[in-house]
N, CA, C and O atoms as a CHARMM CRD file, in Angstrom:
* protein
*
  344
    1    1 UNK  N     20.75600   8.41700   7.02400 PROA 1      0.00000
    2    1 UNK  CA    19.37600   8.53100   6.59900 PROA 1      0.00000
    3    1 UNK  C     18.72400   7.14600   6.68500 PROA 1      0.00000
    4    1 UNK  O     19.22700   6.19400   6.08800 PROA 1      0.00000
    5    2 UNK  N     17.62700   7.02300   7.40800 PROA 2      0.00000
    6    2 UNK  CA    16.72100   5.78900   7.57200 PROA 2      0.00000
    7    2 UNK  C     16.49600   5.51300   6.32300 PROA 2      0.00000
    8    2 UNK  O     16.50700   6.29400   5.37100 PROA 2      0.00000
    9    3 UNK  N     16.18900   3.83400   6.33700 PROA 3      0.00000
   10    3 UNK  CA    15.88500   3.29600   4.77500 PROA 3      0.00000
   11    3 UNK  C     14.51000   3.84200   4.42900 PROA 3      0.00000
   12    3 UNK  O     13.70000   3.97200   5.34600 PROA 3      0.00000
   13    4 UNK  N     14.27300   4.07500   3.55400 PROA 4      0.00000
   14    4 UNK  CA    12.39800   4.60100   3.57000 PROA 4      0.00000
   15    4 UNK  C     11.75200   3.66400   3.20300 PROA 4      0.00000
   16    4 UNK  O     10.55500   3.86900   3.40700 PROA 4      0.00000
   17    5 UNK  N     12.04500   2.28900   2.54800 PROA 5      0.00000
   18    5 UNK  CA    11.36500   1.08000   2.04500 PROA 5      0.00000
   19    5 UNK  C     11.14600   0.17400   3.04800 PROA 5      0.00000
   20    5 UNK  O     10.41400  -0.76800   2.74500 PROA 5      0.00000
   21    6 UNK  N     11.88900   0.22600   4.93500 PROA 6      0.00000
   22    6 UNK  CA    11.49700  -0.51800   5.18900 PROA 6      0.00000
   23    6 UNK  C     10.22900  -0.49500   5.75100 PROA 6      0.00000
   24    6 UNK  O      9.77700   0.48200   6.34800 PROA 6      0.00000
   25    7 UNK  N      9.74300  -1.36000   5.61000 PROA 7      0.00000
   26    7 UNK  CA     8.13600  -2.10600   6.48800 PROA 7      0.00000
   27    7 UNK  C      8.31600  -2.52300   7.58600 PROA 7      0.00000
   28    7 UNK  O      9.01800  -3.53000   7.68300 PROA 7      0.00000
   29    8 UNK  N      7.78100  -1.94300   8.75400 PROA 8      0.00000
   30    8 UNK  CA     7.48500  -2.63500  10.17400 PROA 8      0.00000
   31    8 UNK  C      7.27300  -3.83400   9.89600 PROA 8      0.00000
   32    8 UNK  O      6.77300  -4.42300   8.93700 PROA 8      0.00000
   33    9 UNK  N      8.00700  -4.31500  11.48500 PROA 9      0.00000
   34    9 UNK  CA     7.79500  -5.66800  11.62800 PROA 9      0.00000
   35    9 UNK  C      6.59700  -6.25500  12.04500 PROA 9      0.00000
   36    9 UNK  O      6.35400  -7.46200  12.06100 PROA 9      0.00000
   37   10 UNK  N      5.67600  -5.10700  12.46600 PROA 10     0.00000
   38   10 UNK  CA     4.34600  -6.07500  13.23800 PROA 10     0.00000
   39   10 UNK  C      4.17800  -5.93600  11.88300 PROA 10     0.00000
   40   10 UNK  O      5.33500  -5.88900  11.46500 PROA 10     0.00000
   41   11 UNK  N      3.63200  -5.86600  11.19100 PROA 11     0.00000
   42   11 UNK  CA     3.20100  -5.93000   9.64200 PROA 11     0.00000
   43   11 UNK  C      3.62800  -7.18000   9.20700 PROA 11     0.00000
   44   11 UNK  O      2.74300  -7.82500   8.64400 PROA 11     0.00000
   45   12 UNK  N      4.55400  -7.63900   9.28200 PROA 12     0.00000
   46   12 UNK  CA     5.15100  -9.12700   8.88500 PROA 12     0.00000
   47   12 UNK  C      4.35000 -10.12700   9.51900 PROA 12     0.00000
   48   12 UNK  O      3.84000 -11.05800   8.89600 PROA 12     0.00000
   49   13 UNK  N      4.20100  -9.89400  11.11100 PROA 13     0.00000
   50   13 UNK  CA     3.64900 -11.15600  12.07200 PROA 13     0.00000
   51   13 UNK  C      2.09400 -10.79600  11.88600 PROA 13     0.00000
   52   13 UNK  O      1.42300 -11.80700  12.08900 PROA 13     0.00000
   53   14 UNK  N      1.24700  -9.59300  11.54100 PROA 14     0.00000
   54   14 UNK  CA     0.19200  -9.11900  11.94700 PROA 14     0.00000
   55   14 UNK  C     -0.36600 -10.32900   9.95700 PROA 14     0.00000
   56   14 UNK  O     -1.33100 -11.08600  10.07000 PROA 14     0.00000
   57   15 UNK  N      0.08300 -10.28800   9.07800 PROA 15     0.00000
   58   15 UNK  CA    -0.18700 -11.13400   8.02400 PROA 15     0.00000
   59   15 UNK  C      0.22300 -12.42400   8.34900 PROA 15     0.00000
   60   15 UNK  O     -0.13500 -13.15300   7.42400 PROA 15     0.00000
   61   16 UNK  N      0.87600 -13.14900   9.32400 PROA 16     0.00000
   62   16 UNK  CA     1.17500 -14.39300   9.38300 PROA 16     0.00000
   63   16 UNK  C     -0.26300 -14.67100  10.34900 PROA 16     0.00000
   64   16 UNK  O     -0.86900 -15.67300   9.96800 PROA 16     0.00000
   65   17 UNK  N     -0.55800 -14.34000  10.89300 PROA 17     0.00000
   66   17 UNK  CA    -1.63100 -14.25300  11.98800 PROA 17     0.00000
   67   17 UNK  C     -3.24400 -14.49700  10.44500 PROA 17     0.00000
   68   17 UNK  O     -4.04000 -15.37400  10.11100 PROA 17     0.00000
   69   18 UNK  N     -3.01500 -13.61600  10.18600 PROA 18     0.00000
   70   18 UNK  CA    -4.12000 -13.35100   9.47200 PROA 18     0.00000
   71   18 UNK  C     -3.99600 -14.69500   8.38600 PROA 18     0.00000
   72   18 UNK  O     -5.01300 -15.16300   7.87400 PROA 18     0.00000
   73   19 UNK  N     -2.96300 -15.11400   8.17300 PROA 19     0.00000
   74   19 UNK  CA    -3.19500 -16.02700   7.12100 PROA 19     0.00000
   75   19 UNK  C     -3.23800 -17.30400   7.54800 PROA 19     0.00000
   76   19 UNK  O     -3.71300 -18.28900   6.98400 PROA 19     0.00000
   77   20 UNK  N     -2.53800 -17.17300   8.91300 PROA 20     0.00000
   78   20 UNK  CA    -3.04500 -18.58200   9.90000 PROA 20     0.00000
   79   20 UNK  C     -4.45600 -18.55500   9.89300 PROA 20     0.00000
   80   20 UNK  O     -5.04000 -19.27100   9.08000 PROA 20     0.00000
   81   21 UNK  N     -5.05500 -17.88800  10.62200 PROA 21     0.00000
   82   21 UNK  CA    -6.72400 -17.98200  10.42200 PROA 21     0.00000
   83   21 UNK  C     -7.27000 -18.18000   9.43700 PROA 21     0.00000
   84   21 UNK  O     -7.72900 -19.31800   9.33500 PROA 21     0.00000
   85   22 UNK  N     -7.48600 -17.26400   8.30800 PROA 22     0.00000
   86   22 UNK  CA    -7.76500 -17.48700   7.45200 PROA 22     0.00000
   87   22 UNK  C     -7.23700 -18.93500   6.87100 PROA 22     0.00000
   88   22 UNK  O     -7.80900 -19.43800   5.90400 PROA 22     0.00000
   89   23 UNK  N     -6.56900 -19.32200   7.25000 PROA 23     0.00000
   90   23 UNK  CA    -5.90300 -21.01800   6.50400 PROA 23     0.00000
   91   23 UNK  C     -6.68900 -22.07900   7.48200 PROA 23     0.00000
   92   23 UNK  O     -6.93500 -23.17900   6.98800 PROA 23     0.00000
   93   24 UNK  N     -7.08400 -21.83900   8.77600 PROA 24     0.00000
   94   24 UNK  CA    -7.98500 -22.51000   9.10400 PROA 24     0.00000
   95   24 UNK  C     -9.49700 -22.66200   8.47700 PROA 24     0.00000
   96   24 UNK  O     -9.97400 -23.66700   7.95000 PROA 24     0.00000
   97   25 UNK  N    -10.11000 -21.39500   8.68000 PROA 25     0.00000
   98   25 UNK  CA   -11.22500 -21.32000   8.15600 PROA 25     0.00000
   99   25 UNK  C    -11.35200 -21.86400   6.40600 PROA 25     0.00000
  100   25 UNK  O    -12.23000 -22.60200   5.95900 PROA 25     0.00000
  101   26 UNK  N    -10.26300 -21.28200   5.68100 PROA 26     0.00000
  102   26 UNK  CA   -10.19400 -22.09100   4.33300 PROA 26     0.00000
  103   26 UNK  C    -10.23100 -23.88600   4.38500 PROA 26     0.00000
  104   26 UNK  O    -10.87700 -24.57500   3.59600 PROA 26     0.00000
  105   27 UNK  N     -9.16800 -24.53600   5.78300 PROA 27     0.00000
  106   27 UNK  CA    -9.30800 -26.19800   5.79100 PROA 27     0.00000
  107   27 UNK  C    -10.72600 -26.48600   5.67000 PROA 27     0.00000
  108   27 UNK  O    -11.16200 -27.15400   4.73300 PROA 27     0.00000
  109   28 UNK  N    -11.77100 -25.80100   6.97300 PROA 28     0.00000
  110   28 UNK  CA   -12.98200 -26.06600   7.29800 PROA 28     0.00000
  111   28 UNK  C    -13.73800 -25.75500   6.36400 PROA 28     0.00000
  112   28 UNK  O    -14.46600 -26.73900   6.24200 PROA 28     0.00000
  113   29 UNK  N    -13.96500 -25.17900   5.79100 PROA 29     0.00000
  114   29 UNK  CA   -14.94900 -24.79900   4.66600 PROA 29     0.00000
  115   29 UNK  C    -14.29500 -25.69800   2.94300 PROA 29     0.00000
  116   29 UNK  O    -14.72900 -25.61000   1.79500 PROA 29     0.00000
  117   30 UNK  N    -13.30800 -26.36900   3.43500 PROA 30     0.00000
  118   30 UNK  CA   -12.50900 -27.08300   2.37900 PROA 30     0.00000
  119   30 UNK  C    -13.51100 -28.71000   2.63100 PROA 30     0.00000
  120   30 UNK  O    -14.16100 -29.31200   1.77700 PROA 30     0.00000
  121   31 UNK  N    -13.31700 -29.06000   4.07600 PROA 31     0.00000
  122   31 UNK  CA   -13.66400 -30.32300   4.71700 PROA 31     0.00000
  123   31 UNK  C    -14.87600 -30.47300   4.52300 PROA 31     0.00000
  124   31 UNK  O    -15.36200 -31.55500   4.19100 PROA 31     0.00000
  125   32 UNK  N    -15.67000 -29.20700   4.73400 PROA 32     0.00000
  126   32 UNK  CA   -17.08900 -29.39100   4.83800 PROA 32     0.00000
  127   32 UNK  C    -17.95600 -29.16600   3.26400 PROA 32     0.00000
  128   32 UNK  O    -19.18500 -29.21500   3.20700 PROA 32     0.00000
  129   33 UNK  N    -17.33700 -28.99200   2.40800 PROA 33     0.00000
  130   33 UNK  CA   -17.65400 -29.02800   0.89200 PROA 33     0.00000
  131   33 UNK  C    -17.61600 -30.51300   0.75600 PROA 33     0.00000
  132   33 UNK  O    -18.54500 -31.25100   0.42800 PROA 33     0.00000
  133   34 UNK  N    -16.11300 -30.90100   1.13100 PROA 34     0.00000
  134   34 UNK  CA   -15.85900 -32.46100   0.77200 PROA 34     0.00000
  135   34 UNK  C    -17.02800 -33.73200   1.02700 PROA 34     0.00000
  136   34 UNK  O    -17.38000 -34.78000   0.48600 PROA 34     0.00000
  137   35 UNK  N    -17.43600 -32.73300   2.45500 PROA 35     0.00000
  138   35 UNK  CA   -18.72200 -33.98900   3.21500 PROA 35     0.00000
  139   35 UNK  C    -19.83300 -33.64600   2.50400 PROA 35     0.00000
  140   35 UNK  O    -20.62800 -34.55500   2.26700 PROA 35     0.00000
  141   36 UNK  N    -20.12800 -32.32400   2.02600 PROA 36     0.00000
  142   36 UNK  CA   -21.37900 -32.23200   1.36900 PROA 36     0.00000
  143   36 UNK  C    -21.28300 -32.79400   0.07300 PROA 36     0.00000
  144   36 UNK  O    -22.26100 -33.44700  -0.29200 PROA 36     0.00000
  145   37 UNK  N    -20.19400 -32.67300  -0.80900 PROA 37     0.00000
  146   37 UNK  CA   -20.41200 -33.06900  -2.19900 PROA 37     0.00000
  147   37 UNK  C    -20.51300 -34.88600  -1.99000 PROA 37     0.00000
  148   37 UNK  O    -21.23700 -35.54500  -2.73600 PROA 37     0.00000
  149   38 UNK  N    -20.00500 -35.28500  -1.31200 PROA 38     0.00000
  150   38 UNK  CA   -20.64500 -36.93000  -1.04300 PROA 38     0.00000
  151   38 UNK  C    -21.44500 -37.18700  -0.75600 PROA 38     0.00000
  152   38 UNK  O    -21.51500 -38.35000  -1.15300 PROA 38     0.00000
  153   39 UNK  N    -22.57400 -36.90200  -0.11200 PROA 39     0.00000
  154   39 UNK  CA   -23.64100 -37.21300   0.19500 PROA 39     0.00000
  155   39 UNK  C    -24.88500 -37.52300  -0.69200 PROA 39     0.00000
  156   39 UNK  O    -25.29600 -36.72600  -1.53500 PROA 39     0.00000
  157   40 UNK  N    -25.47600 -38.77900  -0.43500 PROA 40     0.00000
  158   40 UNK  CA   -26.40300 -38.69100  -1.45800 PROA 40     0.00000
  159   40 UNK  C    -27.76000 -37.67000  -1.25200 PROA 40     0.00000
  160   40 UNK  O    -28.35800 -37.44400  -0.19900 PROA 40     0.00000
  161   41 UNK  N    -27.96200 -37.28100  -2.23300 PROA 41     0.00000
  162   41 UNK  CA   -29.14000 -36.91600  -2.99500 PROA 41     0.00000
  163   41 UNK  C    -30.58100 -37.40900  -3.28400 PROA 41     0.00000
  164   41 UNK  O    -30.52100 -38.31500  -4.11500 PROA 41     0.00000
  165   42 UNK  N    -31.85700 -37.14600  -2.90300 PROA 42     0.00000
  166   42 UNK  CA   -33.01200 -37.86000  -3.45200 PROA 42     0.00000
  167   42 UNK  C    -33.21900 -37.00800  -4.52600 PROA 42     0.00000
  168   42 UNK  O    -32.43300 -36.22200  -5.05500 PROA 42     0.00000
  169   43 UNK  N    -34.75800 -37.34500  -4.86800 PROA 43     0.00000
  170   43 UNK  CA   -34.85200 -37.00400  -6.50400 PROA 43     0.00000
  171   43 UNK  C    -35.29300 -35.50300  -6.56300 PROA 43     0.00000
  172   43 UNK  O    -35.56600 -35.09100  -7.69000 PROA 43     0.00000
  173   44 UNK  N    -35.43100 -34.40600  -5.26400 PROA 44     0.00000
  174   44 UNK  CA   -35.24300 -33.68800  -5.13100 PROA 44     0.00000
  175   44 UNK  C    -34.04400 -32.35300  -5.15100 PROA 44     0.00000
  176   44 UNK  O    -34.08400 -31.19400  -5.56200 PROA 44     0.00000
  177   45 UNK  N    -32.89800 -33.28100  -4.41800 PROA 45     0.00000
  178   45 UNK  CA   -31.95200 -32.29500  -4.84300 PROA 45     0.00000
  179   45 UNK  C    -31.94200 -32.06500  -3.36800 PROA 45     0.00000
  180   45 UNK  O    -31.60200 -30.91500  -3.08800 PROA 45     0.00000
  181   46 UNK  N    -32.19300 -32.76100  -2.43400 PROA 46     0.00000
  182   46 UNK  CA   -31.81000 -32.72600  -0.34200 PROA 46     0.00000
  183   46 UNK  C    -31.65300 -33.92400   0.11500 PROA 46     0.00000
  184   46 UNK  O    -31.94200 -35.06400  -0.24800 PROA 46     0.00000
  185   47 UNK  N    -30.96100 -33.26300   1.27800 PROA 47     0.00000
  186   47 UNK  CA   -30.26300 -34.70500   1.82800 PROA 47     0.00000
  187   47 UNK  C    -30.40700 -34.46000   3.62500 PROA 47     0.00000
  188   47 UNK  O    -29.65000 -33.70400   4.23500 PROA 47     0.00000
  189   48 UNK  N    -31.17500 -35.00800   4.08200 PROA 48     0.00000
  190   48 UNK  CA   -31.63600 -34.90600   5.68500 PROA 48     0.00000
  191   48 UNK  C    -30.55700 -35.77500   5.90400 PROA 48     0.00000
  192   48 UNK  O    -30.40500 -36.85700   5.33900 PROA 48     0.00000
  193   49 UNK  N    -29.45700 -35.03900   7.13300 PROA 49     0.00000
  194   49 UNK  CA   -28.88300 -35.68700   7.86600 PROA 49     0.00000
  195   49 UNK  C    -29.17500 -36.37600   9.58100 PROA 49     0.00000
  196   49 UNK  O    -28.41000 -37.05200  10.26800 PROA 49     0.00000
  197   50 UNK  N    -30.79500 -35.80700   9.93100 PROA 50     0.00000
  198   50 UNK  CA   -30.92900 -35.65000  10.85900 PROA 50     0.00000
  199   50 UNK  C    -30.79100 -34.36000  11.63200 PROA 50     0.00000
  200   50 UNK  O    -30.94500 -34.81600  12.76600 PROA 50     0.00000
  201   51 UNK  N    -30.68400 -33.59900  11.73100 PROA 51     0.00000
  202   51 UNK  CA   -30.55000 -32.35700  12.13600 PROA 51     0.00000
  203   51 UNK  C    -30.46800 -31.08900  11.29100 PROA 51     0.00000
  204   51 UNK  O    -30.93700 -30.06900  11.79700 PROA 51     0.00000
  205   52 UNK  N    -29.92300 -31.01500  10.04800 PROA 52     0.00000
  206   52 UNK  CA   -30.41500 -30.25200   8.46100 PROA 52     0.00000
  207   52 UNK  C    -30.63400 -30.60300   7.53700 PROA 52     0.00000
  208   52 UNK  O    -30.28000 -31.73400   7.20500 PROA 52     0.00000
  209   53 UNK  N    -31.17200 -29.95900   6.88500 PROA 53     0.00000
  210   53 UNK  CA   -31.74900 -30.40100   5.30000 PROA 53     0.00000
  211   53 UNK  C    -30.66500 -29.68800   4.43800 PROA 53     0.00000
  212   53 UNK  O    -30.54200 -28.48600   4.67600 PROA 53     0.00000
  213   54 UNK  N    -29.76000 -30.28100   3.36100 PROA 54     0.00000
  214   54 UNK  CA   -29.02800 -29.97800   3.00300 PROA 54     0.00000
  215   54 UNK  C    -29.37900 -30.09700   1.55700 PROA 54     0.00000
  216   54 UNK  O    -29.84700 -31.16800   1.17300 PROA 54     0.00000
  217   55 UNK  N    -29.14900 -28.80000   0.43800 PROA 55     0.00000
  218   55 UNK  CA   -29.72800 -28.90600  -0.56000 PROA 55     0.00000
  219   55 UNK  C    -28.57200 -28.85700  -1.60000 PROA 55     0.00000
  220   55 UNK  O    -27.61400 -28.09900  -1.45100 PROA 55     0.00000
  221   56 UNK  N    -28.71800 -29.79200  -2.78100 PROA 56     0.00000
  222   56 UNK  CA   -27.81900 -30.15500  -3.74600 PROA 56     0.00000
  223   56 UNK  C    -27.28500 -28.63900  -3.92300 PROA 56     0.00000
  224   56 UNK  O    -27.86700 -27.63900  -3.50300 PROA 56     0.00000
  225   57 UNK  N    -26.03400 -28.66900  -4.64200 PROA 57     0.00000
  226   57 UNK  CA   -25.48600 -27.24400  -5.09700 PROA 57     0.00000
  227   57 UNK  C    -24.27400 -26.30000  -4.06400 PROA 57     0.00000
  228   57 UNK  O    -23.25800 -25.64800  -4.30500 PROA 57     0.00000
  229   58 UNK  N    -25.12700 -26.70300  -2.71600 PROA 58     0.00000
  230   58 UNK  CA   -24.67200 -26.17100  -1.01500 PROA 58     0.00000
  231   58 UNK  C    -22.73300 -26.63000  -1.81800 PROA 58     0.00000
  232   58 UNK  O    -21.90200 -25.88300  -2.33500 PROA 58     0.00000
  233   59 UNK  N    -22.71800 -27.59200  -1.64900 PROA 59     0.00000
  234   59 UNK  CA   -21.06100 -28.21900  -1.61400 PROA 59     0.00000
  235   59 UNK  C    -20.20100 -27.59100  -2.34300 PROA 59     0.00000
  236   59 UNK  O    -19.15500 -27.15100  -1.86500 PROA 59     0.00000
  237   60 UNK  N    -20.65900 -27.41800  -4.09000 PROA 60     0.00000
  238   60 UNK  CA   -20.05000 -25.91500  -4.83100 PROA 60     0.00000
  239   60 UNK  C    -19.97600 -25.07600  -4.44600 PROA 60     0.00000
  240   60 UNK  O    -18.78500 -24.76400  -4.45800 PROA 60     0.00000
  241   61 UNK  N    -20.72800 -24.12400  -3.89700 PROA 61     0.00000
  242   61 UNK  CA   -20.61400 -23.14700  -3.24500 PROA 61     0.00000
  243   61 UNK  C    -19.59900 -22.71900  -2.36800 PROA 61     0.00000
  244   61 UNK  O    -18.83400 -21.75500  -2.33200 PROA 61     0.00000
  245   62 UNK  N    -19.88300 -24.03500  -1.44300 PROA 62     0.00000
  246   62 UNK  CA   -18.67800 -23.81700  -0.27200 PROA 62     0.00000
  247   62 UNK  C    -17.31500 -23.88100  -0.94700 PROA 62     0.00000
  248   62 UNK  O    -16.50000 -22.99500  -0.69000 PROA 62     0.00000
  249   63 UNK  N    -16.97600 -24.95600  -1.87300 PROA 63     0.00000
  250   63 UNK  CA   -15.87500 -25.17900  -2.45100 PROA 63     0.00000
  251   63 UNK  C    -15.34800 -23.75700  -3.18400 PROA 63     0.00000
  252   63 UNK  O    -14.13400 -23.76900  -3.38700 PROA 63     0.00000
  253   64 UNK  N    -15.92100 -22.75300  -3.53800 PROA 64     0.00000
  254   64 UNK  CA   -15.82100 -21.65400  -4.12600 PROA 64     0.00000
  255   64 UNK  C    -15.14700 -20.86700  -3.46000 PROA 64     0.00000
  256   64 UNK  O    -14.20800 -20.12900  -3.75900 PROA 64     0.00000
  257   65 UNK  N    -15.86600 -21.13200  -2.20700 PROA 65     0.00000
  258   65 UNK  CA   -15.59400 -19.52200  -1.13700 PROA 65     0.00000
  259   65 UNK  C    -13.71900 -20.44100  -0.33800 PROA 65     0.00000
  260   65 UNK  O    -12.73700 -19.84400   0.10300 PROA 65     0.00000
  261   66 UNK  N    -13.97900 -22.21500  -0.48700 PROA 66     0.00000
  262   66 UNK  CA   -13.24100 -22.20100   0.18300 PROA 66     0.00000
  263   66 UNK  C    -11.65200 -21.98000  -0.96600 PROA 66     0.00000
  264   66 UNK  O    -10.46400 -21.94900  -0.64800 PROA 66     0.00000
  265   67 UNK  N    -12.20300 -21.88400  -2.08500 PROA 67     0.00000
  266   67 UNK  CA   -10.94300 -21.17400  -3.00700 PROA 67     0.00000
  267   67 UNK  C    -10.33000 -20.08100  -3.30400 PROA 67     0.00000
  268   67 UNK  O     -9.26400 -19.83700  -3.86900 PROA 67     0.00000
  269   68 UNK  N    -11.46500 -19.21400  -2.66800 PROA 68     0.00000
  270   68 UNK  CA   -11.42600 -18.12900  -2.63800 PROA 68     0.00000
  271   68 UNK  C    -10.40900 -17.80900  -1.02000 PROA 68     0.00000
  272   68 UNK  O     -9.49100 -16.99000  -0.99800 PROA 68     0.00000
  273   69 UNK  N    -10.69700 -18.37600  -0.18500 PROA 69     0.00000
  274   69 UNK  CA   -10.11500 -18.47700   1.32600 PROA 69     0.00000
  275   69 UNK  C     -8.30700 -18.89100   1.07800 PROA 69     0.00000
  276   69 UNK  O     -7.34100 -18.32300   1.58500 PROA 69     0.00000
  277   70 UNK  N     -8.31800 -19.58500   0.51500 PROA 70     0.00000
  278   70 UNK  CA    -6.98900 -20.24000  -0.06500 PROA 70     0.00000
  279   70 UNK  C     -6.50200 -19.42200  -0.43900 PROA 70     0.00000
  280   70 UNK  O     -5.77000 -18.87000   0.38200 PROA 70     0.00000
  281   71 UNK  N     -6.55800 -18.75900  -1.93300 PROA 71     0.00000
  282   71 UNK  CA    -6.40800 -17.31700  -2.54400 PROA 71     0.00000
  283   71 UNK  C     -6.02700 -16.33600  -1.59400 PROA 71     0.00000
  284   71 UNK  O     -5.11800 -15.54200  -1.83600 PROA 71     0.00000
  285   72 UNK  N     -6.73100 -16.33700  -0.40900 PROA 72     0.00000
  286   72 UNK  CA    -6.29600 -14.98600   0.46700 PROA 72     0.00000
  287   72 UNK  C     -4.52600 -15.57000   1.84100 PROA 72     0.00000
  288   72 UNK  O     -3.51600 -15.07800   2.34400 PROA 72     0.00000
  289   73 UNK  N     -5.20200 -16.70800   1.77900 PROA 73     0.00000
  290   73 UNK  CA    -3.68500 -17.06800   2.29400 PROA 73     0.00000
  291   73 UNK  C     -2.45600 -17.32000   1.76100 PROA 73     0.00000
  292   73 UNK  O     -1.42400 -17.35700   2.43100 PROA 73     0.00000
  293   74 UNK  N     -2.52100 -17.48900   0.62300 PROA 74     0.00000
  294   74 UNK  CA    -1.77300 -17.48300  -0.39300 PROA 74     0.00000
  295   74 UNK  C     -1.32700 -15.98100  -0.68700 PROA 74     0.00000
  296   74 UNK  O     -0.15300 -15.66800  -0.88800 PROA 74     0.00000
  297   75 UNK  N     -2.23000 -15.22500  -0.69000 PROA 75     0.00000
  298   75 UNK  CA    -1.79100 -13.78600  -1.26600 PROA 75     0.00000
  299   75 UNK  C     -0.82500 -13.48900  -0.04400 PROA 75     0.00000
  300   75 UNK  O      0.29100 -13.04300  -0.31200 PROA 75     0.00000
  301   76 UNK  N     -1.29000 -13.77600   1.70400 PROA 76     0.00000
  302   76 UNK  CA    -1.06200 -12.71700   2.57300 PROA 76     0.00000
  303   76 UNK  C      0.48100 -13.41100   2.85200 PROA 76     0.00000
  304   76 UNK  O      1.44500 -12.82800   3.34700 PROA 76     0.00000
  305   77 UNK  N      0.41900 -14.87300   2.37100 PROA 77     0.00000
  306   77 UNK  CA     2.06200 -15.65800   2.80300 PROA 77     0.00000
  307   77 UNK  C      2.96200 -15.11900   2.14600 PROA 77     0.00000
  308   77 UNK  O      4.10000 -14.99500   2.60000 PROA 77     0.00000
  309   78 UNK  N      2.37800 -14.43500   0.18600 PROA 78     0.00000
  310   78 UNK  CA     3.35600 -13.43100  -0.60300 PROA 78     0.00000
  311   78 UNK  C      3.87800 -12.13600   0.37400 PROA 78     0.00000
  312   78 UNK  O      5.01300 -12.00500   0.83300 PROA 78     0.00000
  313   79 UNK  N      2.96200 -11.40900   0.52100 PROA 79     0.00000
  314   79 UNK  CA     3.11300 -10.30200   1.26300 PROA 79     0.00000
  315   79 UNK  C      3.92300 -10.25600   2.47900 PROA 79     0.00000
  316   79 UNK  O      4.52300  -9.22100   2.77000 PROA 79     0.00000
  317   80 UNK  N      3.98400 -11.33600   3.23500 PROA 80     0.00000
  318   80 UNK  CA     5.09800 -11.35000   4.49900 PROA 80     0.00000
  319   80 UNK  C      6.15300 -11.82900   3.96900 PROA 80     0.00000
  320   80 UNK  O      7.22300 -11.40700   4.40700 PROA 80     0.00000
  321   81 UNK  N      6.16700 -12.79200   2.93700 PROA 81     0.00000
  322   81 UNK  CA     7.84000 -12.56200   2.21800 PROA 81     0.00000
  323   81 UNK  C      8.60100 -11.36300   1.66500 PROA 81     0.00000
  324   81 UNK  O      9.79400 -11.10000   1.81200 PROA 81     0.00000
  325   82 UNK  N      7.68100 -10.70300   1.00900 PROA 82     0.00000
  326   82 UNK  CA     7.96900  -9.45500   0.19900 PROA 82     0.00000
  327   82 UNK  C      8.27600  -8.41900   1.26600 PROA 82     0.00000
  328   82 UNK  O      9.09500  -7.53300   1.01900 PROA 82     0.00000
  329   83 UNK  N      7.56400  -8.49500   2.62500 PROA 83     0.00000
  330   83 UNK  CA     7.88300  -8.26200   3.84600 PROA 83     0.00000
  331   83 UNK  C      9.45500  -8.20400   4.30400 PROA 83     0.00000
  332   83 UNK  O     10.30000  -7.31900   4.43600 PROA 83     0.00000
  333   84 UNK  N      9.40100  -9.37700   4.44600 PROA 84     0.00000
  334   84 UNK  CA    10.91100  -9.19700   4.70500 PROA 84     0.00000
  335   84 UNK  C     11.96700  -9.09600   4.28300 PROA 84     0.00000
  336   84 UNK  O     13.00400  -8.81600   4.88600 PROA 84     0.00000
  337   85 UNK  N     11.70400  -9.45100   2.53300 PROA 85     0.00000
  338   85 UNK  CA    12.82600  -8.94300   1.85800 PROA 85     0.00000
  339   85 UNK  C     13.31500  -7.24500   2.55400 PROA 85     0.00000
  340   85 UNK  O     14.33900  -6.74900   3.02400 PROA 85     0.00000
  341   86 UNK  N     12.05100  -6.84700   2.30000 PROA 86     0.00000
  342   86 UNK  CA    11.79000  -5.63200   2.58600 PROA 86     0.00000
  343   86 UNK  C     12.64000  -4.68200   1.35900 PROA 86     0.00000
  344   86 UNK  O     12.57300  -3.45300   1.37500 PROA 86     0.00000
């Protein structure tokens, strides 16, 4: 009788994939919080770099989503272990 608990293997590589990406897009949106929360500020609350107007607050934001991005690679690296325990 076949095991019934096991999990396909593309399922293992198809979350390593997904959490590679996602672990990119989490660096970049990690990097680009970092550059925004340095930047100075006028007494407005924007910061012209020459090409956008970047408004105080922008850098939290990103830092949020990019914790949130983290969170999901983190979850999907559990899941391909638990994977292969199987």
């Amino acid at each position: 009788m076949p095991n019934q608990n096991h999990r396909p293997r593309w399922l293992r590589a198809l979350l390593a994939v997904v959490a590679a990406l996602t672990g990119l897009a989490a660096a970049w949106t990690s990097w680009q919080a970092w550059v925004l929360l340095r930047l100075p500020y006028n007494e407005e609350g924007r910061h012209f770099d020459g090409l956008v107007v970047h408004h105080e607050g922008t850098g939290e934001v990103l830092a949020g989503v990019a914790v949130v991005l983290w969170a999901l690679v983190s979850g999907c690296v559990v899941l391909a272990a638990r994977c292969r325990k199987g």
